[in-house]
VOGU-3710 file (C-alpha; in Angstrom, 3 decimals, decimal comma):
1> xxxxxxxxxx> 0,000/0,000/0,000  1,210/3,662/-0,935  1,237/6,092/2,009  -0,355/9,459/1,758  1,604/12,525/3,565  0,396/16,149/4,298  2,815/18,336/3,232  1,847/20,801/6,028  1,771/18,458/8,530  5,503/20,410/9,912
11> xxxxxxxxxx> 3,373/22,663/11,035  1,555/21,395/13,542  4,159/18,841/14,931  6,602/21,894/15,461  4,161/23,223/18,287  3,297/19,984/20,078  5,581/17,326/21,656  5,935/14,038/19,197  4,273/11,205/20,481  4,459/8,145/18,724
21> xxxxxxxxxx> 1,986/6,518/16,912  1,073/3,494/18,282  0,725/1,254/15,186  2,083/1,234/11,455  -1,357/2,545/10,074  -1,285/1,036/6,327  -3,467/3,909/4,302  -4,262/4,347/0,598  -7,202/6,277/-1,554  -9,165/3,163/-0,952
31> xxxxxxxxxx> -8,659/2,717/2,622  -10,957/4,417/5,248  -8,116/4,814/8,231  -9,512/6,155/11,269  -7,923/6,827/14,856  -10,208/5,911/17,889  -9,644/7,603/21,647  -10,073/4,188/23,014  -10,060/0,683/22,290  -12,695/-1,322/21,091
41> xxxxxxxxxx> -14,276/-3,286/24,385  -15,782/-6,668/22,892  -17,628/-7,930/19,799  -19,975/-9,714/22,040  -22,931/-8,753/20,527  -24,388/-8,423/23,603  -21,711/-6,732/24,620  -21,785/-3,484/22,049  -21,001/0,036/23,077  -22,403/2,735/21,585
51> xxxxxxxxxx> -19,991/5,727/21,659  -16,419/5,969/20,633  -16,526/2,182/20,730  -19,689/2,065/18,205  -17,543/1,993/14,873  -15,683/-0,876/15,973  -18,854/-3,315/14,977  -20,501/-0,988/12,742  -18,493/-2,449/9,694  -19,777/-6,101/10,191
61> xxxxxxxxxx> -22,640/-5,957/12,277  -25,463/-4,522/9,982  -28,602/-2,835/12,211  -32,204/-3,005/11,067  -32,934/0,222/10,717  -30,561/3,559/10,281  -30,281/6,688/11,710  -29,361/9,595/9,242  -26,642/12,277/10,566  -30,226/14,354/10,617
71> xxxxxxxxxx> -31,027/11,896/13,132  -34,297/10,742/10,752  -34,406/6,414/11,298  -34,856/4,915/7,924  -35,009/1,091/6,350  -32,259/-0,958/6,841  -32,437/-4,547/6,805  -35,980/-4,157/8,227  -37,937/-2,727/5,505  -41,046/-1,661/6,827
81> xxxxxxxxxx> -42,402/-1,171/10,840  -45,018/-0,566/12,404  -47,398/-0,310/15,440  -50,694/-1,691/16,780  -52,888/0,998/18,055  -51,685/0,573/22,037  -47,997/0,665/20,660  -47,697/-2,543/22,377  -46,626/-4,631/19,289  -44,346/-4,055/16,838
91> xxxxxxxxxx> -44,162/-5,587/13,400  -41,024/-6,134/11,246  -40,992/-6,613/7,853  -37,539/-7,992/7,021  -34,768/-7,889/3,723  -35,288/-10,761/1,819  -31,705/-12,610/0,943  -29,272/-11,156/3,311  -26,935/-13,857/4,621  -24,497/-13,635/7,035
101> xxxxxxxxxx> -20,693/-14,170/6,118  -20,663/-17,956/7,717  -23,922/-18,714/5,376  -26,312/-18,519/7,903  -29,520/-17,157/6,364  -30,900/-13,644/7,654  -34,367/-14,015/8,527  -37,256/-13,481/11,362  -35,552/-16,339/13,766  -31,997/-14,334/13,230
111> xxxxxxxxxx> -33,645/-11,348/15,184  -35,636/-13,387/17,770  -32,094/-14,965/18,524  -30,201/-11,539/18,541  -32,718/-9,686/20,830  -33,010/-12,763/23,351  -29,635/-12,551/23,550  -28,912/-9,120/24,504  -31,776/-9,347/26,902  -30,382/-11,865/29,072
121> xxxxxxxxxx> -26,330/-10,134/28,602  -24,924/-8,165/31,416  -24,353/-5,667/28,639  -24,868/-1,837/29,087  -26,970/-1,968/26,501  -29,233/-4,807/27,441  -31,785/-2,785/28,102  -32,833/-2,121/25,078  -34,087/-5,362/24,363  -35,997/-6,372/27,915
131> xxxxxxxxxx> -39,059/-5,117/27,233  -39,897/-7,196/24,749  -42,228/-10,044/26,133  -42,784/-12,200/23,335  -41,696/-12,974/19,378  -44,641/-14,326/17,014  -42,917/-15,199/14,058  -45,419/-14,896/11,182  -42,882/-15,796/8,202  -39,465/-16,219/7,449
141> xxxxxxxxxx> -39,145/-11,955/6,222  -41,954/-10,874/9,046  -41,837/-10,540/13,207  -44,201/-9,354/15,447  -42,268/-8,268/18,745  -44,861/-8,031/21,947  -43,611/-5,587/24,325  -44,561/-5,714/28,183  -45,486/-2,135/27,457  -44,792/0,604/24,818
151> xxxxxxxxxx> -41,398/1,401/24,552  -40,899/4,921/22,853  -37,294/4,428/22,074  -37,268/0,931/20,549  -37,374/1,873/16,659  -34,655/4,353/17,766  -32,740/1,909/19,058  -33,154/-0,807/16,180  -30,670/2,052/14,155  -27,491/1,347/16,893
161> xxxxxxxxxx> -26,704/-1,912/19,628  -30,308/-3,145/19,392  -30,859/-3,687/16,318  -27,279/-4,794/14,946  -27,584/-8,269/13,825  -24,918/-11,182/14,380  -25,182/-14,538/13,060  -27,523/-16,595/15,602  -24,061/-19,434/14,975  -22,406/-17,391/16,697
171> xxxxxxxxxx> -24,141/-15,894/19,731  -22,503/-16,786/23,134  -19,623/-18,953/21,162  -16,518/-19,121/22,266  -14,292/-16,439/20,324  -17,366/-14,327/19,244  -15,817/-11,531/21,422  -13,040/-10,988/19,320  -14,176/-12,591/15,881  -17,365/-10,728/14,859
181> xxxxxxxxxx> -19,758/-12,161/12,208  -22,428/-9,913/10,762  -23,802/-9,636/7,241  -22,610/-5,721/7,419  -20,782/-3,980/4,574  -17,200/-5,092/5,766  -15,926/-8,384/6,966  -13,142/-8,464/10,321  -9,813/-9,819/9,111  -8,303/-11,501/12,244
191> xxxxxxxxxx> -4,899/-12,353/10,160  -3,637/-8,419/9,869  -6,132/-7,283/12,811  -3,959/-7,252/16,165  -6,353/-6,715/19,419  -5,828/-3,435/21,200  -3,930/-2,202/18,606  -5,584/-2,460/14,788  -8,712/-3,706/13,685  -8,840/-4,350/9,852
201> xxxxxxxxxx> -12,193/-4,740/7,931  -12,292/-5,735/4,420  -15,246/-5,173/1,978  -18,447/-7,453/1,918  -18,370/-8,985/-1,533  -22,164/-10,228/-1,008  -23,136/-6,957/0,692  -26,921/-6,034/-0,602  -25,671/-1,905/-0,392  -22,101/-1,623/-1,141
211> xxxxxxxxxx> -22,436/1,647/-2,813  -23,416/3,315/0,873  -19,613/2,457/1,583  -17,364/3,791/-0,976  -14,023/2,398/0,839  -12,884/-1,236/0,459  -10,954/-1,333/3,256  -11,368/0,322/7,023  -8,738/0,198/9,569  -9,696/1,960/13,415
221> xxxxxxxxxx> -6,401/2,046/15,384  -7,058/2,673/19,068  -4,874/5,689/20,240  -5,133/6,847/23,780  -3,247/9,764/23,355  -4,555/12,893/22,022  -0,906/14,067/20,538  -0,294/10,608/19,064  -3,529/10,949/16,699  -2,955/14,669/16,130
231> xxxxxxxxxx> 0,715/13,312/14,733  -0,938/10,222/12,507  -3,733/12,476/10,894  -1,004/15,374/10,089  0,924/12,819/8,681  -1,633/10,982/6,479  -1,377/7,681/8,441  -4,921/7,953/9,204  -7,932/10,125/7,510  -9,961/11,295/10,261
241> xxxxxxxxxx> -10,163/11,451/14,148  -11,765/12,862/17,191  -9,688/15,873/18,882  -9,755/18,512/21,151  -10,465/22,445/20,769  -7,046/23,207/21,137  -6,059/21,614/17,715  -8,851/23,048/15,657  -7,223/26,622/14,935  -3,707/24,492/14,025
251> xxxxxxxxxx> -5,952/21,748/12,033  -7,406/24,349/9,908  -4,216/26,268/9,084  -2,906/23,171/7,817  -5,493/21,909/5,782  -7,508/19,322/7,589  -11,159/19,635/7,350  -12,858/20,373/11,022  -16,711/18,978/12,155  -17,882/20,191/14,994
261> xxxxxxxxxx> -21,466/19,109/16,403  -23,209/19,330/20,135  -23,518/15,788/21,158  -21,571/15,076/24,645  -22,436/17,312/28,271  -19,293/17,644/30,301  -19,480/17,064/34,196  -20,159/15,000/37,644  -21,654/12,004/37,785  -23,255/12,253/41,500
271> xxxxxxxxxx> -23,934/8,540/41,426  -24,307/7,960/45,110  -27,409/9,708/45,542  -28,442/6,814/48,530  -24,653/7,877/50,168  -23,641/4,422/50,450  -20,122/5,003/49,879  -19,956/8,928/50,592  -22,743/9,415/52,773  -22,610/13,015/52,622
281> xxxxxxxxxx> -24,007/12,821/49,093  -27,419/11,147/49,980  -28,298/14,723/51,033  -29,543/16,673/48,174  -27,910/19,581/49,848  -24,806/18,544/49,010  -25,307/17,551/45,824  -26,827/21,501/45,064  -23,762/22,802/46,798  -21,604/20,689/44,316
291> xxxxxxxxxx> -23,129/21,942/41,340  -22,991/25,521/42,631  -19,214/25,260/43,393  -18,095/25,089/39,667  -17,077/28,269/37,648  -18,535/26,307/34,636  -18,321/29,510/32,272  -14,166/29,266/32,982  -13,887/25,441/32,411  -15,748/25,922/29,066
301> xxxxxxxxxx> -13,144/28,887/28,127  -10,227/27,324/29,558  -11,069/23,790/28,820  -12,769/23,455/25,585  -11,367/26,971/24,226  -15,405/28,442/24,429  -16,409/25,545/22,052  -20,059/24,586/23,642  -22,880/26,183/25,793  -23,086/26,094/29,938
311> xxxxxxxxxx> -26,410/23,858/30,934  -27,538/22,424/33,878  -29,539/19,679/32,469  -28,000/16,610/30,302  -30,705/16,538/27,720  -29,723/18,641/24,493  -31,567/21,245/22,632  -32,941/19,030/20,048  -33,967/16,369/22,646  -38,353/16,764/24,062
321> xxxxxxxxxx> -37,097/16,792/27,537  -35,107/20,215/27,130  -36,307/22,994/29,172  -34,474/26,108/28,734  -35,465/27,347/32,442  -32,973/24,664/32,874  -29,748/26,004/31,581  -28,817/28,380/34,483  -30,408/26,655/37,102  -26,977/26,232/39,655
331> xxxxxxxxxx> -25,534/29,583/39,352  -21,819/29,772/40,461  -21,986/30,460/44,057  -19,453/29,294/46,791  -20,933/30,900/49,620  -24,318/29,689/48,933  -22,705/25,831/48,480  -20,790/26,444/51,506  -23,898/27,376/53,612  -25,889/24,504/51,936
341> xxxxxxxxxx> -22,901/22,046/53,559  -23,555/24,059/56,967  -27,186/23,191/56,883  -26,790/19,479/55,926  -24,128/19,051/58,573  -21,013/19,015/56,525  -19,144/22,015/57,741  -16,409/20,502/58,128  -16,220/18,965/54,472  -15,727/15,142/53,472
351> xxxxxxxxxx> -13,628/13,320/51,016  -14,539/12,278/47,553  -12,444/9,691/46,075  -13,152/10,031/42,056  -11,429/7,469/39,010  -9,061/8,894/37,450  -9,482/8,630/33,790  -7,361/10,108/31,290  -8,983/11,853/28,527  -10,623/13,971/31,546
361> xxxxxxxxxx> -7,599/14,797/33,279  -7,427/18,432/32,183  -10,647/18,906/34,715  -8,931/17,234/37,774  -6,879/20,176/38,940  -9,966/22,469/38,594  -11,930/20,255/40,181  -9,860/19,831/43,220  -9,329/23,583/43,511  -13,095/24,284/43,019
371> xxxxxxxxxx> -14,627/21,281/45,793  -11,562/22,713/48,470  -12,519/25,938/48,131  -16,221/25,349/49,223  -14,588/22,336/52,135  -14,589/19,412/50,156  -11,666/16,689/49,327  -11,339/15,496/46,095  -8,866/12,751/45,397  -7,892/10,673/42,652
381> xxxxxxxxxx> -6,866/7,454/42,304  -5,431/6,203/38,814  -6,946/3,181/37,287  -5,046/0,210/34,953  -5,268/0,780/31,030  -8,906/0,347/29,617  -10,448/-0,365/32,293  -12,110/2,863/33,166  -15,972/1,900/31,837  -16,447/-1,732/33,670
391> xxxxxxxxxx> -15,018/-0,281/37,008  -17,002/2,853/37,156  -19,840/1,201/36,097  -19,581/-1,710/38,988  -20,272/0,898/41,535  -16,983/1,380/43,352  -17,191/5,119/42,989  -19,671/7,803/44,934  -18,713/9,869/41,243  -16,417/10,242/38,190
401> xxxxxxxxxx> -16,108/12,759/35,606  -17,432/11,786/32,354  -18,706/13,258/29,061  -21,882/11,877/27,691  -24,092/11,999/24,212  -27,404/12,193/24,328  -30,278/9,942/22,026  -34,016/10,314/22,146  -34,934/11,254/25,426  -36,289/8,182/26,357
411> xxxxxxxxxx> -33,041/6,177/25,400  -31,397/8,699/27,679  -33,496/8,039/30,569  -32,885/3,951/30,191  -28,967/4,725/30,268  -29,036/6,741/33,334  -31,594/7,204/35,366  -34,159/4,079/35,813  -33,046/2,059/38,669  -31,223/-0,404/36,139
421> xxxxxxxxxx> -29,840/1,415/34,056  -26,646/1,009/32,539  -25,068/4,081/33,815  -26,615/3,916/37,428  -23,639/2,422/38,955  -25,738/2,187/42,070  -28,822/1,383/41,211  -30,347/4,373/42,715  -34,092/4,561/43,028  -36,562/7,004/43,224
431> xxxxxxxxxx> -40,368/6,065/43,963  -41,604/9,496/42,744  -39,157/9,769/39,810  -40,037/5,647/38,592  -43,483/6,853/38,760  -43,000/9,863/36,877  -41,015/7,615/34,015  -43,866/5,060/34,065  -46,763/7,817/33,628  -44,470/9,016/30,723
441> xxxxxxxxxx> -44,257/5,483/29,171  -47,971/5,127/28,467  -48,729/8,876/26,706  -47,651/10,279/23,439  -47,719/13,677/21,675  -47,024/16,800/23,499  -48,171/14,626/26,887  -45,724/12,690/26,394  -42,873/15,624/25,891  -44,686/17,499/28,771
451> xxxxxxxxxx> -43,985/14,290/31,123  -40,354/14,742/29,954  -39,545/17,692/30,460  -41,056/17,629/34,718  -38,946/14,522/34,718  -35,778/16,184/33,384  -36,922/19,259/36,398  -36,816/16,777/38,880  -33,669/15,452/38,168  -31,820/19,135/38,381
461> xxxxxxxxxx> -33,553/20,225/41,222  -32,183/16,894/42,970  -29,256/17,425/41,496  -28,368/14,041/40,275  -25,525/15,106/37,995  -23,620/18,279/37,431  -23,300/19,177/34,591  -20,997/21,846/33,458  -21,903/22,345/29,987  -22,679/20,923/26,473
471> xxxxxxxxxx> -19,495/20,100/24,557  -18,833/20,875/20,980  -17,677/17,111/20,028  -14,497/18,068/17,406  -14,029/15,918/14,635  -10,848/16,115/11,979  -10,896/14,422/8,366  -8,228/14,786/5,665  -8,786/16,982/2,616  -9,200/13,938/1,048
481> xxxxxxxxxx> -12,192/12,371/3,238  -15,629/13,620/3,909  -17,621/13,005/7,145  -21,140/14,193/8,512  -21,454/14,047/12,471  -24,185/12,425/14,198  -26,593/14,082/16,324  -26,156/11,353/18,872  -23,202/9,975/18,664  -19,577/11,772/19,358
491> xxxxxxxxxx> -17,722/10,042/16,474  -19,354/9,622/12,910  -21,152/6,417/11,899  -19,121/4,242/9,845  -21,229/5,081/7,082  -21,046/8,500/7,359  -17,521/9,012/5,596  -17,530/9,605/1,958  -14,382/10,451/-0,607  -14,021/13,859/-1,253
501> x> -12,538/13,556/-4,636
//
């Protein structure tokens, strides 16, 4: 393979400290070679991330439906959906002739097996399938899936982990976890593919929609370090990648083509809310003092250069739980945090031992100086490579610092606040709240946004995260590659690159 080279590319490694690149990235005008923050965490299927970690099985596990970067879910390998009038069962009409790569025939059983299987996976994701209660199969290219009750993010979710498709051969076999096999546009090459360090996809030959994938070949390198991908894109090892504010003004001077959407909120995670761990933080008190102790319009500036807008809430603009009242809701206020401590009994501060994880790190010193100045200890304590998402997610820690995207609302709600949701570390519950979601489950329309939005004012005033602010995601391509963003996602879907030329 011929390498391609950006003649600018002195330009930006003269201001930044070379890092090395952590593989030999092969590249060439027919090779889609992307650099990933972090590594790829399992081709389980139940196992799927969505995420940085989502284009990792994107180019073999296909997904029944699609979600355009306008966020609009179209036909995939299901062709047709729709509901009965109680939104209680769901019909699939399927692709006829799809197989996957070991032969197995795509068909109504194929998705019965898929979505039983994520349902009973530990997955993060595993939600998404549970509330189905039933499968009538009425023919080989048409399901009916009965639902324990309406689920208004299911179609939604049939575009990304719930509806990707692996071969029904292949669920819960040994290997599947690092051998994928879908009937998606690309097929995993485990010969030149090394774990943890490439992943190398060739082209589907029997692919039913090749010409929604103009590159034969895709490689996704994981590179933990932010200078390390900066170098590889500058160079032309790989074609696009995500980045950080503080390259975009260098990017664009030499060339590179910069995307920039609002998908991830920057903040706490308060996820002891019961104060099992930190006991101090079962008192809602404290977690309103926590959110009022943050300068949030300096960590936007200093952090992400100005590129986002401060909010108080975690659902986006575009999402029908958004309230604007929302927004400003914590105002920066030490004193007032400090007094809220004094009335809850915490005068004399606590600790708060937080994960540390890496691509966050530039927020640990202010966070430390910002919790100490209103009496609080934060402390960090460093965590072994890529392990970050299973050990804040087994509930060791009281709260981390994370950045999250948003989906529908509904979707959102699944992933962090019902009592099992993925991202509730501690399986906090709320009677009023689960009643709240449950009342919202069964109405549609503008009842249904209205229910949203008094849950989303629930969870602020009880301050269950804080949230700093909405985060510009930054996204860098080569000249030579095109990419749309995704409202939902913070990296492009896989097919959402394109060849310029």
């Amino acid at each position: 393979m011929r390498f391609r080279f950006i003649t600018a590319a002195a330009a930006l490694l003269s201001t930044v400290v070379f890092a090395p690149v952590y593989a030999e990235v092969r590249n060439d005008a027919d090779t889609l070679a992307l650099a990933a923050r972090i590594d790829n965490n399992s081709f389980d299927r139940a196992e799927l991330m969505l995420g940085n970690q989502l284009q990792y099985w994107q180019p073999v596990f296909d997904t029944l439906l699609v979600e355009t970067p306008e966020g609009e879910i179209v036909p995939n390998l299901a062709t047709e959906w729709s509901y009965n009038d109680d939104n209680t069962v769901l019909t699939l009409k399927l692709r006829d002739g799809v197989k996957f790569t070991d032969g197995t025939p795509f068909n109504a059983e194929a998705v019965k097996a898929n979505l039983e299987y994520l349902a009973a996976g530990n997955g993060q994701n595993a939600y998404m399938a549970r509330g189905i209660s039933s499968f009538e199969i009425v023919s080989d290219n048409e399901i009916k899936l009965h639902l324990k009750a309406p689920d208004p993010a299911l179609v939604n979710n049939f575009a990304v982990a719930a509806g990707a498709m692996a071969s029904p051969a292949s669920l819960g076999k040994a290997g599947s976890d690092v051998v994928p096999v879908g009937s998606g546009a690309y097929i995993y090459d485990t010969e030149d593919s090394v774990e943890g360090s490439q992943y190398v996809y060739h082209r589907n030959p029997d692919y039913w929609n090749a010409e929604a994938y103009p590159f034969d070949t895709v490689t996704i390198t994981p590179m933990t370090d932010t200078v390390a991908r900066m170098n590889a894109i500058t160079a032309g090892q790989v074609d696009g990648t995500v980045a950080d504010t503080r390259a975009v003004a260098q990017a664009k001077a030499i060339g590179l083509q910069v995307h920039t959407k609002d998908v991830n909120w920057a903040g706490i995670i308060l996820a002891d809310r019961a104060g099992k761990i930190v006991p101090a933080l079962g008192d809602v008190r404290v977690r309103q003092a926590i959110n009022m102790a943050f300068d949030k319009a300096s960590i936007l500036k200093f952090v992400d250069q100005g590129f986002g807008h401060l909010s108080d809430q975690i659902f986006p603009k575009s999402s029908q739980a958004y309230d604007p009242d929302l927004d400003s809701y914590y105002p920066y206020d030490p004193e007032k945090a400090r007094s809220l401590l004094k009335e809850a009994g915490y005068e004399d501060g606590f600790e708060i031992i937080f994960p540390e994880i890496k691509p966050f790190a530039a927020f640990y010193p202010i966070i430390t100086q910002q919790l100490a100045d209103i009496g609080i200890t934060a402390t960090f304590e460093s965590l072994p490579p890529g392990s970050s998402i299973p050990v804040i997610r087994s509930g060791k820690y009281a709260a981390y610092v994370f950045t999250f995207g948003a989906h529908d609302a509904w979707t959102d709600i699944q992933q962090h606040i019902t009592p099992d949701a993925g991202w509730n570390a501690l399986k906090y519950s709320d009677d009023k709240l689960n009643e709240m979601i449950k009342t919202a489950q069964f109405l549609s329309g503008e009842d249904y946004a209205a229910e949203l939005r008094k849950i989303n004012r629930y969870i602020v005033e009880n301050a269950f995260f804080a949230p700093w602010y909405r985060q510009d995601t930054i996204y860098l391509t080569n000249a030579e590659t095109n990419a749309e963003m995704q409202t939902t996602n913070t990296v492009p879907f896989i097919r959402n690159y394109s060849k310029a030329n």
